[in-house]
N, C-alpha and C positions, 0 to 999 in steps of 0.2 A: 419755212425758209425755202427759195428757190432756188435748186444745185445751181452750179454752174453748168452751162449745156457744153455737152461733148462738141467736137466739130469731125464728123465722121463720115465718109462716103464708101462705096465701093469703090474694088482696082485701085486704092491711093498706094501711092511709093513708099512711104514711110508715116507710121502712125508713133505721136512722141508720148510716152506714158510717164505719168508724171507721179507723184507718191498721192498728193490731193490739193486741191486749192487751198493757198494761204489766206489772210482774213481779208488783204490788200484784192486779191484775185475776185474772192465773191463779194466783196463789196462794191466793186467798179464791174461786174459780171464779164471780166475779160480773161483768160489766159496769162500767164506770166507778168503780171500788173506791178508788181513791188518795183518801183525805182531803180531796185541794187539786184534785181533778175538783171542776167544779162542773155537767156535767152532767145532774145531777136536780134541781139548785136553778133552772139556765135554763128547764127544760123546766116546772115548777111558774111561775115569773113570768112564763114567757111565752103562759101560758093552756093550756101543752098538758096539762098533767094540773093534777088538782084539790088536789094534796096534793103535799108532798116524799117522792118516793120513795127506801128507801133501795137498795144495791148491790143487798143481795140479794134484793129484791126485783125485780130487774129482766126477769124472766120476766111481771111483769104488765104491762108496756107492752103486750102480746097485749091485753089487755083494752081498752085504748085504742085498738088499731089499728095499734100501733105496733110496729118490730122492730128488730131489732141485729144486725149481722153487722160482719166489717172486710174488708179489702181482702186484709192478709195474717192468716193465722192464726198464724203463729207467735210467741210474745210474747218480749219485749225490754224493755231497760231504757227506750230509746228510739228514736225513728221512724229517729233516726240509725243504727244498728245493723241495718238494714235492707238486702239485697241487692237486687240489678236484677234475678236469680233468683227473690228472694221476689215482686217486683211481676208479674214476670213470670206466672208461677203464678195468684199473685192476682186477677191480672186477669181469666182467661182463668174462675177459678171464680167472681169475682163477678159476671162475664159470665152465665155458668150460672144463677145462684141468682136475680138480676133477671128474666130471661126465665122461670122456673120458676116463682117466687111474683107475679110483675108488680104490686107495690108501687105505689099510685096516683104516692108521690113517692118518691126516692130523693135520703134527707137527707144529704152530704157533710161531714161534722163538720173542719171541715177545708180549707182552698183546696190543702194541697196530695195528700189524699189522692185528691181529682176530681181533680187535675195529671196524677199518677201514673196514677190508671185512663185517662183520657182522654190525657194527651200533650198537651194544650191548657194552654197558658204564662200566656194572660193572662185571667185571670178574675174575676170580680165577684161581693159576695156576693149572695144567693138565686136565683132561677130563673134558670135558664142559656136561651139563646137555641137551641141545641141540644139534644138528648136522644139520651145513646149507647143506649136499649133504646124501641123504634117505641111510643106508648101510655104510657111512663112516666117522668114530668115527674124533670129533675134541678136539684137546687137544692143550692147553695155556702152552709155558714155557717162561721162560727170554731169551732176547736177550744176545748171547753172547760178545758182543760187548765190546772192552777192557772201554768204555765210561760206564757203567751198573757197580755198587758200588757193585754186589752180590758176594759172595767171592766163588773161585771153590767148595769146598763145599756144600755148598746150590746150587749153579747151578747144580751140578753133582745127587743131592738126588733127584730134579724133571726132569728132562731128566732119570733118573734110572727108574720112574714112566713108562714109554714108554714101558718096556720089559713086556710082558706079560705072 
């Protein structure tokens, strides 16, 4: 089976780390694919792009500055389905890929996909008081996932948090 491909450069502004692709994701080989994502509608209200991007367009977040990778590569139906194996792994590559591309921010789509890379329990959403990579700011927001009770609103005012 063929992962989904990261979308990763150097000097990007903000790299968004996701837990792993859902089944919708790698089957359409796009980013945030599932209908009830609302990942590209947060990211349009809360200033970071100018437009609703769609899935498959998701290769031009480059052009903003923006990138996409997850913590684990392998996809699933959900984050539950996930092994200590898979984080394990994960971590140690998404460990790699931050120190490699050095992302001004590394956006955690998620409290607990930053749990999981970090081991840190109690957490707040945006900038973290820590930074697990020297140089490269880490920030906590909600998953956008149509599954997450947050209403566009409140997602939209902590992803706004990002623009600096």
């Amino acid at each position: 089976m063929e992962m989904l491909p990261d979308h990763l450069a150097h000097e990007l502004k903000i790299v968004f780390i996701g837990f792993n692709p859902g089944l919708q994701s790698e089957k359409e080989g796009h980013h945030y694919a599932n209908p009830t994502n609302r990942f590209y509608t947060v990211l349009k209200e809360a200033g970071l792009t100018h437009r609703k991007l769609l899935p498959e367009e998701d290769h031009k977040l480059l052009e903003y500055g923006y990138g996409l990778t997850n913590i684990v590569d392998r996809p699933t139906r959900g984050a539950a389905d996930l092994t200590a194996e898979d984080y394990a792994k994960g971590r140690e590559s998404l460990k790699k890929k931050i120190e490699m591309y050095r992302p001004r921010i590394n956006c955690f789509v998620g409290k607990g996909v930053y749990q999981r890379f970090t081991g840190i329990k109690k957490v707040d959403w945006g900038f973290q008081p820590t930074n697990q990579v020297e140089g490269v700011s880490d920030f906590v927001a909600p998953s956008t996932s149509g599954l997450v009770r947050m209403n566009l609103k409140e997602l939209t005012h902590i992803y706004s948090k990002l623009i600096k």
